[in-house]
VEXFIDREN-957123 format. One line per field, with one value per residue (C-alpha): residue number from 1; residue in one letter; chain; x, y, z. Coordinates in pm, 1 decimal, m for minus. Example, Ala and Ser with C-alpha at 12.3 -4.5 7.8 and 13.67 -1.06 7.14 Angstrom:
2
n (1 2)
res (A S)
chain (A A)
x (1230.0 1367.0)
y (m450.0 m106.0)
z (780.0 714.0)
This chain:
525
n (1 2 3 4 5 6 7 8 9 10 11 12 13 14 15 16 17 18 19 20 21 22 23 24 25 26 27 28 29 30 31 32 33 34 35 36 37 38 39 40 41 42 43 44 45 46 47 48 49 50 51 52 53 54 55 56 57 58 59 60 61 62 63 64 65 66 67 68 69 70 71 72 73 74 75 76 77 78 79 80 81 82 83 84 85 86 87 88 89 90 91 92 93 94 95 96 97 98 99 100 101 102 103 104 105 106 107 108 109 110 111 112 113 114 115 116 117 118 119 120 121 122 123 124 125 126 127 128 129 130 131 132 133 134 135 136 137 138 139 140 141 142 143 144 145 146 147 148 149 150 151 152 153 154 155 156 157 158 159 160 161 162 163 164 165 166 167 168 169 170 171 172 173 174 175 176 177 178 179 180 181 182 183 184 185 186 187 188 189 190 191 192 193 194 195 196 197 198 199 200 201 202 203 204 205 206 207 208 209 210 211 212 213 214 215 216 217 218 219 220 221 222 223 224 225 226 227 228 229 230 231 232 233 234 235 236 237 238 239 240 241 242 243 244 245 246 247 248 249 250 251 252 253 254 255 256 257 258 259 260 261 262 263 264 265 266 267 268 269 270 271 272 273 274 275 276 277 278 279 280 281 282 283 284 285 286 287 288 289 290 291 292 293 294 295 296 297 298 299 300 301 302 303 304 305 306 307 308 309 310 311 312 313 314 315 316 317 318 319 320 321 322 323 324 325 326 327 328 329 330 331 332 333 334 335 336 337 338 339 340 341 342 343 344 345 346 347 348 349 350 351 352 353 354 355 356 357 358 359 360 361 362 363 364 365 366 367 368 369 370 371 372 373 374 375 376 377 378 379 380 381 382 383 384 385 386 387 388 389 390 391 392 393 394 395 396 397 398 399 400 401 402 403 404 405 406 407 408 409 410 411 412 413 414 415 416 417 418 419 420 421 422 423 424 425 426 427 428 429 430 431 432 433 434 435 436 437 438 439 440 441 442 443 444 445 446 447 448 449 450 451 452 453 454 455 456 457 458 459 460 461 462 463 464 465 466 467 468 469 470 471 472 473 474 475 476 477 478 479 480 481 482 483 484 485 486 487 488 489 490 491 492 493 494 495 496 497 498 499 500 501 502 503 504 505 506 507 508 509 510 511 512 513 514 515 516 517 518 519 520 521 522 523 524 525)
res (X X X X X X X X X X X X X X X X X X X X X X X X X X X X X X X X X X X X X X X X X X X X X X X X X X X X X X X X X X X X X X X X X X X X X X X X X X X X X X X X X X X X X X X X X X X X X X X X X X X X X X X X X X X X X X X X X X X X X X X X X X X X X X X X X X X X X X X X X X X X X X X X X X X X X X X X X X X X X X X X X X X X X X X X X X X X X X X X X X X X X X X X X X X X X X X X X X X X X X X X X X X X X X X X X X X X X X X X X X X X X X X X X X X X X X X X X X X X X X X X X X X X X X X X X X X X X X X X X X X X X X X X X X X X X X X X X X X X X X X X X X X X X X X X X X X X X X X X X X X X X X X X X X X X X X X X X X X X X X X X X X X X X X X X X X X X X X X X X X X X X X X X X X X X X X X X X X X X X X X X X X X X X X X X X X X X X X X X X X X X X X X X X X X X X X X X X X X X X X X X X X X X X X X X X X X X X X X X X X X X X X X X X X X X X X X X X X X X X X X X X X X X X X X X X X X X X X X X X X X X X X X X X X X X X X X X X X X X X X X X X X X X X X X X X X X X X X X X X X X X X X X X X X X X X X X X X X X X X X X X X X X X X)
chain (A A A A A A A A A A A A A A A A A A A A A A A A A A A A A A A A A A A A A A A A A A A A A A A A A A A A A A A A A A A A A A A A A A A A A A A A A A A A A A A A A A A A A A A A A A A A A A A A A A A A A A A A A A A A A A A A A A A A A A A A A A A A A A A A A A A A A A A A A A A A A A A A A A A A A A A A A A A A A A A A A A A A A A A A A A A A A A A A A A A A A A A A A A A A A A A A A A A A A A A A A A A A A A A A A A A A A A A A A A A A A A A A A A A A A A A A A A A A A A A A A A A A A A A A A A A A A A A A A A A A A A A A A A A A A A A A A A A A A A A A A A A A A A A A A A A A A A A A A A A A A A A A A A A A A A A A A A A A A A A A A A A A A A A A A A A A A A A A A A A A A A A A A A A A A A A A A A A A A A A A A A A A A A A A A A A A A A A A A A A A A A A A A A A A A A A A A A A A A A A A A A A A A A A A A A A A A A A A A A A A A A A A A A A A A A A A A A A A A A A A A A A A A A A A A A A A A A A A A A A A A A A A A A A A A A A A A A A A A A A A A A A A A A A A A A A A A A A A A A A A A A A A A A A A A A A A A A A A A A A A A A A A A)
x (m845.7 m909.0 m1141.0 m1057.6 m1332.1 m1144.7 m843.7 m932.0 m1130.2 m840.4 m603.5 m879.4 m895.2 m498.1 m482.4 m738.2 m499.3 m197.4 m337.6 m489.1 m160.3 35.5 m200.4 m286.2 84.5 164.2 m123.2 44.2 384.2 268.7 91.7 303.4 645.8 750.1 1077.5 885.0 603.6 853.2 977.4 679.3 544.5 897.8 801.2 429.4 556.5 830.8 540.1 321.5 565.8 645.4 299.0 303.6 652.7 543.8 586.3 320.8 m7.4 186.5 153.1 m116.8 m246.6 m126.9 m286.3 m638.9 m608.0 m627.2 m969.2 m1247.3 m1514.9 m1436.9 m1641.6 m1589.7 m1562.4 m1310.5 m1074.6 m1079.0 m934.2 m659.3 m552.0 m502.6 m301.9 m100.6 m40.9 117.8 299.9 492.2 731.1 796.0 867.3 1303.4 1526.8 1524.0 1882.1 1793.8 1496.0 1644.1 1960.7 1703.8 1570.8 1860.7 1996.3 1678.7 1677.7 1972.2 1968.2 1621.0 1827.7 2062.0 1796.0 1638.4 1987.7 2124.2 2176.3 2297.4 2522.9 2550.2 2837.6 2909.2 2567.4 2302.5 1978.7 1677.0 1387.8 1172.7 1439.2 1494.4 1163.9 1082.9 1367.0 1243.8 886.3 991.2 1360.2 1416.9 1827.1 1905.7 2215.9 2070.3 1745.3 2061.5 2260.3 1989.7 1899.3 2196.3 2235.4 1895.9 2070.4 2365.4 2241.7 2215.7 2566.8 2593.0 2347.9 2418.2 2616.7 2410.4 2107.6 2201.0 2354.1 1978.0 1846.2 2057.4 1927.3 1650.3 1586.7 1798.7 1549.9 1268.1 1471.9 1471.0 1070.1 1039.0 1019.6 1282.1 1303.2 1164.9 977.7 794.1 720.4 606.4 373.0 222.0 210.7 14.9 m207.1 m93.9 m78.1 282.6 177.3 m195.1 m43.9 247.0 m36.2 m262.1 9.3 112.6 m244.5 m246.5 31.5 m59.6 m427.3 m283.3 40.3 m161.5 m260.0 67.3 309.7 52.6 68.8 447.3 528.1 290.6 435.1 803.2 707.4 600.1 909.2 1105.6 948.7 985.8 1320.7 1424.4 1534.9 1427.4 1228.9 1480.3 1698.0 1446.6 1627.8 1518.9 1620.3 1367.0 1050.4 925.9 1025.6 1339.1 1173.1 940.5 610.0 389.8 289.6 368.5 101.4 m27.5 m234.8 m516.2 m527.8 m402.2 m753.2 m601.6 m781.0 m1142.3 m1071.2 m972.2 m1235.2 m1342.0 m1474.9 m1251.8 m1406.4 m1773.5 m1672.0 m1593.7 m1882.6 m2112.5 m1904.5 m2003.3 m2341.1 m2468.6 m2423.5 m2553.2 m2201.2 m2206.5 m1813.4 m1880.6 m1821.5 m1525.9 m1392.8 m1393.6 m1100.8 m905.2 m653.9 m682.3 m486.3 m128.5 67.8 424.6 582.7 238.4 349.6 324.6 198.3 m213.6 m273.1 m640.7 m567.5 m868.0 m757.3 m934.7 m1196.7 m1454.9 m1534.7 m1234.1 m1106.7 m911.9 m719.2 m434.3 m459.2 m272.0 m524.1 m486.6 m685.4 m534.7 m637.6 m375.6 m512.8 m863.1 m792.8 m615.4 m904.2 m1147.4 m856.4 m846.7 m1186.1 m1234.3 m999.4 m1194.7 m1513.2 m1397.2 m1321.4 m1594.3 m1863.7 m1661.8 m1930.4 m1896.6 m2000.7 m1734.9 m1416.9 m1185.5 m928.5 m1157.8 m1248.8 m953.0 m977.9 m958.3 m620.2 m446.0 m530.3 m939.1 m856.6 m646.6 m856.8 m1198.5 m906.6 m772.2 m1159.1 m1235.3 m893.1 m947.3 m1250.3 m1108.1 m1040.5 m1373.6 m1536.5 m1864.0 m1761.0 m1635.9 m1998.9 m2190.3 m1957.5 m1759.4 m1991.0 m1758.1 m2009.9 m2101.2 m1879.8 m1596.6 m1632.8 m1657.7 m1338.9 m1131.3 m1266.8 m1090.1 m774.6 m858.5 m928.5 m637.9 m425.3 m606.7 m561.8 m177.8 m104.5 m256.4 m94.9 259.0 191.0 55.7 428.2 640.3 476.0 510.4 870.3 944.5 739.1 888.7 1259.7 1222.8 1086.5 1395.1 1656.3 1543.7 1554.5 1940.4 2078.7 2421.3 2294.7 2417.9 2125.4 2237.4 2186.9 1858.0 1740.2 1738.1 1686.0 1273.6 1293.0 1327.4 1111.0 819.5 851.7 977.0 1228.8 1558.8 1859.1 2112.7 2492.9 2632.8 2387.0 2702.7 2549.6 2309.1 2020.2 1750.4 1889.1 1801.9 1414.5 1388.6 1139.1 1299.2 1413.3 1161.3 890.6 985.2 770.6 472.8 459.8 223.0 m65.3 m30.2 m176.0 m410.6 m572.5 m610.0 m721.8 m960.8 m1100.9 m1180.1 m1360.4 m1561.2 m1646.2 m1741.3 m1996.5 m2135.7 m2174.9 m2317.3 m2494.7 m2576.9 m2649.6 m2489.9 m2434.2 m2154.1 m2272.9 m2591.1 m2783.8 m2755.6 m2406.0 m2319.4 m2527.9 m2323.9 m1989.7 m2130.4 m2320.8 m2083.7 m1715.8 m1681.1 m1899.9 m1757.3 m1422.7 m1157.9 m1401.6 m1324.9 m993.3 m923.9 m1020.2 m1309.8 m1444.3 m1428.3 m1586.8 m1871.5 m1924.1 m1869.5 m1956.4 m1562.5 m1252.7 m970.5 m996.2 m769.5 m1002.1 m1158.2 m876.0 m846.2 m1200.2 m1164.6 m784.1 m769.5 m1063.5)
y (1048.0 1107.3 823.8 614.7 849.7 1152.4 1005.4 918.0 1263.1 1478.4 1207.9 1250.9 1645.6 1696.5 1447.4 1585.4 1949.7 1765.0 1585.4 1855.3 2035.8 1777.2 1693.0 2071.3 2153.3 1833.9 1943.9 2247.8 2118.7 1862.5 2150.5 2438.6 2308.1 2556.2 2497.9 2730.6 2406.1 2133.7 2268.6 2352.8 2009.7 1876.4 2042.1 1905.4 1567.3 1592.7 1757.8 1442.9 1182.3 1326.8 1305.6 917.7 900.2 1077.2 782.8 844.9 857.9 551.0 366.4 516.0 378.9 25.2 26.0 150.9 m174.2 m399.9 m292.1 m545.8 m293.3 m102.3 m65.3 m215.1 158.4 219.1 m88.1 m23.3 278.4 199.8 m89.9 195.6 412.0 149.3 24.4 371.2 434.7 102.2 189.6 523.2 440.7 428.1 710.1 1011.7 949.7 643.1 781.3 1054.3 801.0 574.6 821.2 1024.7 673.2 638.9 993.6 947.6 626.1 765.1 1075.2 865.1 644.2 997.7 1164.5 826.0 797.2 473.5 521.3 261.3 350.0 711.9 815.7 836.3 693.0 811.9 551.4 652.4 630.4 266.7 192.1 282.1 97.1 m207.5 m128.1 m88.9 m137.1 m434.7 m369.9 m679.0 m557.4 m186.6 m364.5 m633.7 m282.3 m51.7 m357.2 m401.1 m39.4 m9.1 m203.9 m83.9 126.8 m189.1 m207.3 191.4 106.2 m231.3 m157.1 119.6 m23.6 m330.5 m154.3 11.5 m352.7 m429.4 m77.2 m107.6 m482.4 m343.6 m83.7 m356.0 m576.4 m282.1 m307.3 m669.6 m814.2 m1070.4 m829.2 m521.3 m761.4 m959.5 m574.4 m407.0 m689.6 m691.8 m312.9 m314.0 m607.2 m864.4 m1221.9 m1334.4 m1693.4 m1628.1 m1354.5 m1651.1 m1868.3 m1685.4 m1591.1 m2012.2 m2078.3 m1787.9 m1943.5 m2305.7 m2236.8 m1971.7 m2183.3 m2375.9 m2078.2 m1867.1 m2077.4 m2161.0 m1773.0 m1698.3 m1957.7 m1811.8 m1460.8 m1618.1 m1742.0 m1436.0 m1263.6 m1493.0 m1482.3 m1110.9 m1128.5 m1424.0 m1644.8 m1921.7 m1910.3 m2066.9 m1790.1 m1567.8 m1349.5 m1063.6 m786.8 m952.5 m846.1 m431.7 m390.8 m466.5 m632.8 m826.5 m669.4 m558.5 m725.6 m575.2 m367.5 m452.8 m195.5 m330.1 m294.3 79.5 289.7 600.9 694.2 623.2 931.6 1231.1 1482.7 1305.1 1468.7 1247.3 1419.8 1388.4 985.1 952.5 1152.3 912.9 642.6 650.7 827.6 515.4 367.4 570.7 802.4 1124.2 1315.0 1574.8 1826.5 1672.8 1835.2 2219.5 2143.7 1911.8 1995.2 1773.5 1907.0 1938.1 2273.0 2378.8 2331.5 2055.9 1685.1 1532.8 1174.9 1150.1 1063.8 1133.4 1283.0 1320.0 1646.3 1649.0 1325.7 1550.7 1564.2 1764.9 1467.7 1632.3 1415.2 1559.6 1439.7 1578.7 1434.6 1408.2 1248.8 930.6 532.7 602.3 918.9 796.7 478.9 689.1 911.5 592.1 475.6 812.0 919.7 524.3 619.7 958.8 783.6 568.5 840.9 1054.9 796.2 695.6 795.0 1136.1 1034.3 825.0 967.2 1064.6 751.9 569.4 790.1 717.8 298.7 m50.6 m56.5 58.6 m264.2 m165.7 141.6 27.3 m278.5 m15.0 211.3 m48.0 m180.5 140.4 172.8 m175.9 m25.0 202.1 m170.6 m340.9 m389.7 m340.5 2.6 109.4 60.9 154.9 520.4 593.6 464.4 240.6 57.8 m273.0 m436.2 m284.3 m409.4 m739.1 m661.4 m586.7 m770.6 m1088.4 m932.0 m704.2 m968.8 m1184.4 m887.6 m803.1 m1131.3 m1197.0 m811.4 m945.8 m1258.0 m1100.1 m818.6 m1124.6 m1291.0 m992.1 m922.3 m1228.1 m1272.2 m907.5 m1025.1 m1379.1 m1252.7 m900.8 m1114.6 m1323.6 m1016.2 m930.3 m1286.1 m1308.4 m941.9 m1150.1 m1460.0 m1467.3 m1241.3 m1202.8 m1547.0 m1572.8 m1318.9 m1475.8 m1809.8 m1656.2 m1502.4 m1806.9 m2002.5 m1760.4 m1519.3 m1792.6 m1564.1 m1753.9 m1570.6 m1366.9 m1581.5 m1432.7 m1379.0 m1222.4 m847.4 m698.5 m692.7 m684.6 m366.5 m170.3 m138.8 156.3 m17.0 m165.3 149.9 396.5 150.2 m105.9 m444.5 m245.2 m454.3 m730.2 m476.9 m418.0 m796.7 m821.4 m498.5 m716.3 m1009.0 m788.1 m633.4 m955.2 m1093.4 m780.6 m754.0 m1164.4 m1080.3 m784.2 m976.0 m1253.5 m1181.0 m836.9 m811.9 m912.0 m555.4 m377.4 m56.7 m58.4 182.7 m178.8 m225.9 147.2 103.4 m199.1 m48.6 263.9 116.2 m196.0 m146.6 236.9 412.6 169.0 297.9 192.1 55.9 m321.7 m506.8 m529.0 m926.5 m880.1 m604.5 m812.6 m1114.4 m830.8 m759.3 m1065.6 m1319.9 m1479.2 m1346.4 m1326.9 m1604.1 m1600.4 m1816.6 m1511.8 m1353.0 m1736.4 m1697.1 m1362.3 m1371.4 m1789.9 m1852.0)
z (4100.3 3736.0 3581.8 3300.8 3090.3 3200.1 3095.0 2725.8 2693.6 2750.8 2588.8 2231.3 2290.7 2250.7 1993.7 1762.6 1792.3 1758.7 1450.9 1285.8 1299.5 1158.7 849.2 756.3 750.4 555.9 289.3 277.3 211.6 m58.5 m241.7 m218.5 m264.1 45.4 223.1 502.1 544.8 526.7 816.8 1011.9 918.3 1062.2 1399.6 1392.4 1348.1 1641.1 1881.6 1783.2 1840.9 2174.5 2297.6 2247.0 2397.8 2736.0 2952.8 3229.1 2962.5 2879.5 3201.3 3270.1 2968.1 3058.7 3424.2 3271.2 3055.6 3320.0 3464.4 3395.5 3392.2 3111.1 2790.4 2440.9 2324.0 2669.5 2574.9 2214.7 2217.5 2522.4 2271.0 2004.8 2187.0 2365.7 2061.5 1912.8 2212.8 2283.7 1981.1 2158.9 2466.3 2409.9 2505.5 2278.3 2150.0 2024.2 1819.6 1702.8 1565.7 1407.2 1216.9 1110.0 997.6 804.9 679.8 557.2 327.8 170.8 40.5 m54.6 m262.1 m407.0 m523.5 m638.0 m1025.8 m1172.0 m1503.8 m1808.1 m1995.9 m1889.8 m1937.6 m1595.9 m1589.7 m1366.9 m1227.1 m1510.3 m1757.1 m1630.9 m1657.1 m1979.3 m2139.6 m1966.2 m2071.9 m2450.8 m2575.6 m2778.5 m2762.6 m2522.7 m2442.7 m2291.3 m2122.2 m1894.3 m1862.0 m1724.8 m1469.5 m1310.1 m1345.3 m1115.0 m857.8 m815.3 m481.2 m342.4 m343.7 m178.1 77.6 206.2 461.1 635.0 598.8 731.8 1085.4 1017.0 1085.9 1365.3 1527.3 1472.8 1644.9 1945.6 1973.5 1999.5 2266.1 2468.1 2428.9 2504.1 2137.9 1975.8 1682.4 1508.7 1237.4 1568.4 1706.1 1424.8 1311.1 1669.1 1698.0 1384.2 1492.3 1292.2 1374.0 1202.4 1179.3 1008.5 793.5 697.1 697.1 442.9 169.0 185.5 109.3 m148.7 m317.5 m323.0 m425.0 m756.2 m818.2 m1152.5 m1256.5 m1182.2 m1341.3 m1666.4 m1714.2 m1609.6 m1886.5 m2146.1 m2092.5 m2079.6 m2462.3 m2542.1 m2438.1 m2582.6 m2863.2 m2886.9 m2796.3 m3057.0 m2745.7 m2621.7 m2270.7 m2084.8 m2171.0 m2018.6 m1727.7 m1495.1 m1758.2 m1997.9 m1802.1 m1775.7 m1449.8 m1204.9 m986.7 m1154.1 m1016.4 m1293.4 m1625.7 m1945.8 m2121.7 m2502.0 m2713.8 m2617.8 m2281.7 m2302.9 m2238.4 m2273.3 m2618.0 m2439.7 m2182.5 m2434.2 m2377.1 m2080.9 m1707.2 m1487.3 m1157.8 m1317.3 m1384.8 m1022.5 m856.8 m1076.9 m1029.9 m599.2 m619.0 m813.0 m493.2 m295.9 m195.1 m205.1 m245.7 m425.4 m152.9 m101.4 m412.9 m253.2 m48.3 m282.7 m540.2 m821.0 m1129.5 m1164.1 m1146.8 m1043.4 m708.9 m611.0 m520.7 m813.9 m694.3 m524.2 m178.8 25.1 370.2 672.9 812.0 1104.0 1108.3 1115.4 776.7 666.8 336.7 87.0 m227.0 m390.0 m741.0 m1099.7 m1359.8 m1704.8 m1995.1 m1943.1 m1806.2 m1490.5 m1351.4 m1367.6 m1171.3 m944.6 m871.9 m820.2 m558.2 m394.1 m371.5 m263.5 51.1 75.2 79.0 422.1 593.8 509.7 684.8 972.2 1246.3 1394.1 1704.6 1788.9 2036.9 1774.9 1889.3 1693.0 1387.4 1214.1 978.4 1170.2 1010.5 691.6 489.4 576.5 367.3 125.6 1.9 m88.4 m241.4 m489.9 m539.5 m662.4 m854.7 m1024.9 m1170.4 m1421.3 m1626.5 m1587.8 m1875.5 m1630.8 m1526.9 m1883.0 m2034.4 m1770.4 m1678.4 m1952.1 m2256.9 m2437.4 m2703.6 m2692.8 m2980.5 m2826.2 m2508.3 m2622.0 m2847.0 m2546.5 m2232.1 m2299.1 m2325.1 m1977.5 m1821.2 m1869.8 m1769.5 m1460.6 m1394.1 m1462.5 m1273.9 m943.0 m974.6 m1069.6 m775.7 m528.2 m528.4 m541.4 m265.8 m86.1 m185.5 m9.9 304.9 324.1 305.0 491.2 775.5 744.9 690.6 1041.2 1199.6 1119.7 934.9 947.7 724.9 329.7 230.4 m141.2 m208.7 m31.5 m211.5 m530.7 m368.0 m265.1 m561.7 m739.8 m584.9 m528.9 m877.4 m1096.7 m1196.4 m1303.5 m1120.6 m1309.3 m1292.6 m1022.8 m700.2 m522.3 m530.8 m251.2 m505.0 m225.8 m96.9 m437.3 m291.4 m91.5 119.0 365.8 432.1 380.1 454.3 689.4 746.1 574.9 250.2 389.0 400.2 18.4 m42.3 283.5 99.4 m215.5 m62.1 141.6 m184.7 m359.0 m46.7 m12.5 m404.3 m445.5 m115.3 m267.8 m593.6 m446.6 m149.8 m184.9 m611.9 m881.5 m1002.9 m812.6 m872.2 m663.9 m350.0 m205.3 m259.2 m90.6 212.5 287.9 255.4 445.4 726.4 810.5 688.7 650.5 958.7 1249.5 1216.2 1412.6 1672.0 1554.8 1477.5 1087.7 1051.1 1276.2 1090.6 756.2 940.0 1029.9 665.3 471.1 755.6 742.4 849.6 559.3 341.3 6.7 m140.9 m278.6 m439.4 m620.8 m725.3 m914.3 m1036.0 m1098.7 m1343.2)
């Protein structure tokens, strides 16, 4: 009889080919602009799908989990696998409807172009009216412009919903919200739990700042801040805080190395990427994705980042978030089966990505790396700060208003979503409701789509990276940028890998699970 070693050997063996094939191809895809990889990526994906859907690996699985005598390392990795399997285990009809349903909608979202007054309007276009039009009339025509897909994909998404939470009856769950949040190992009521407390402990500081940059709109706008209404703000959904001169760093990086900012940027602590760099592809050209993302090709040392940097603010926080994901997977410990050389859990990676990211705007990091001069640091740190702080604070309750009403979209799809949408709105953003709440608003964010109950992670990242950075600080030294510093990200949060649950691997580190009280302590000064 094959022994539960065996078992997880072969199980890592096929996994590592299946893996490799499906990330290599991918890389290819996203830099070559080939119709030829698309499709071979298509087929890598289907081939590792169907080796989590075989149902006997996934009883096996199951019955291997109930032996007392297994190993931390044993159980760990069972829980993994289980745990990517359960969501496969329906008939193959009804995954292959789900996701031609889903496939669907998103090309519906990508060929989509609103019009305002005979002319169409792409995202970007959208955006930068928001970001800098003063004609009131365009900025309230371009928003309800950018939600008019709502109105196209209502319907379908919405029999999406009810699919989908079939799907997870079939499994044993109430819904898909309950299953994906357990899948992903995610207590609902501490996640609920922790944004509450989030929003009570930030809600002086939230609403002092929401008012002062409702004057200042209003003020730009000649209107008074009462009159202030979602096409006011620079973006439709009322995540990100408008820019001023000031904080605009772009003039500091003409003539600048971004990739020689970023290697110094980790070797001061200690972590070494530069031979990461021989395998990535970091500067735009034709027919290349055009976004960044850091892939581990075959978690064995194998990290490339797809990057397209310019001379500008954005792509240099983008490298530090990159190279920050690159850096994870880099020093997960080779030794361990590969089951477990992959991150505790997405938020693990995401929170050193944005830590990294957030860099690019500290007034620490811009004397120290890129040699801005003293006076001028002290010129423009006051007015970096506050805009750190109002962007996290902005980002912090979109965020929670998605989670809080995406949970509830999937506790009752047939409930007068419209109107709770700008109900949560209201009462998380602060964002007074246009006069008719009658339109399917929600449905214009391709997330719930494309993306379904992922959001949550965004903000556990954050809230992860502000725990982690206050430690460091004050535990480990006061200077981030420290051999100290690196040895503790390296040693205890990045080398473990997957070998400990996400909250127990920040209790590990910092001594506490997830506490918000962090993210107060940096963002509510």
């Amino acid at each position: 009889m094959e022994t539960v070693n065996e078992f997880l050997l072969n199980l890592n063996k096929d996994m590592q080919v299946l893996h490799k094939d499906v990330t290599e191809t991918s890389w290819m895809a996203q830099t070559t602009g080939d119709p030829e990889w698309a499709e071979k990526l298509s087929k890598a994906d289907t081939e590792y799908n169907l080796f989590f859907s075989d149902k006997e690996k996934f009883e096996k699985t199951q019955e291997y989990l109930e032996d007392p005598s297994l190993t931390d390392i044993e159980k760990r990795q069972l829980e993994l696998l289980l745990n990517n399997m359960k969501e496969n285990q329906l008939p193959e009809e009804i995954l292959a409807d789900l996701a031609k349903r889903s496939s669907e909608l998103n090309l519906l979202f990508n060929t989509y172009s609103p019009e305002v007054d005979g002319k169409q309007y792409s995202a970007n276009e959208i955006r930068e009216i928001l970001l800098n039009s003063t004609d009131f009339e365009l900025r309230k025509k371009v928003w309800f412009a950018s939600k008019e897909v709502g109105k196209e994909v209502e319907k379908d998404l919405l029999e999406l919903v009810k699919k989908r939470n079939e799907a997870a009856k079939m499994l044993g769950y109430e819904n898909h919200h309950q299953m994906s949040f357990a899948l992903q190992e995610l207590d609902r009521e501490e996640v609920f739990s922790i944004f509450n407390d989030l929003i009570a402990q930030s809600d002086e500081t939230y609403r002092s700042m929401k008012q002062e940059l409702d004057e200042r709109l209003a003020k730009k706008f000649g209107i008074q801040s009462s009159d202030i209404r979602p096409w006011h703000y620079v973006d439709p959904f009322f995540q990100e805080a408008p820019p001023s001169e000031t904080t605009n760093l772009d003039p500091f990086y003409k003539g600048k190395d971004l990739v020689q900012l970023t290697t110094d940027t980790f070797g001061s602590m200690g972590i070494d990427i530069s031979d990461l760099y021989e395998k990535s592809d970091l500067y735009p050209r034709e027919k290349k994705n055009p976004t960044a993302f850091c892939t581990d090709i075959d978690r064995s040392g194998d990290v490339r980042v797809l990057c397209n940097l310019t001379e500008s603010a954005y792509w240099m926080e983008t490298n530090l978030h990159e190279f920050g994901h690159a850096a994870y997977f880099k020093y997960i410990d080779s030794e361990l089966p590969f089951a477990l050389r992959g991150v505790s859990h997405t938020l693990t990676t995401e929170a050193i990505a944005m830590l990294f990211g957030k860099m690019g705007k500290d007034p620490r990091w811009l004397k120290q790396f890129l040699q801005v001069d003293e006076q001028t640091i002290d010129h423009i740190s006051p007015e970096l700060q506050q805009y750190q702080q109002l962007q996290m604070l902005i980002s912090a309750r979109w965020i929670i208003t998605f989670v809080f009403f995406e949970r509830e979209l999937y506790e009752n799809p047939d409930q007068d979503l419209n109107s709770l949408w700008w109900k949560t709105v209201q009462e998380i953003q602060l964002v007074t409701p246009p006069d008719s709440t009658d339109n399917p608003d929600w449905a214009a964010k391709i997330h719930f789509t494309l993306a379904p109950v992922y959001y949550q992670n965004y903000l556990l990242g954050e809230l992860t990276a502000a725990q982690l950075l206050v430690h460091i600080e004050k535990e480990i030294s006061p200077d981030f940028f420290t051999k100290e510093a690196g040895e503790l990200l390296v040693n205890s949060y990045f080398k473990p890998g997957a070998l400990y649950t996400w909250n127990e691997k920040i209790q590990r580190v910092t001594g506490e699970k997830l506490n918000p009280n962090y993210f107060v302590q940096v963002y509510c000064k």
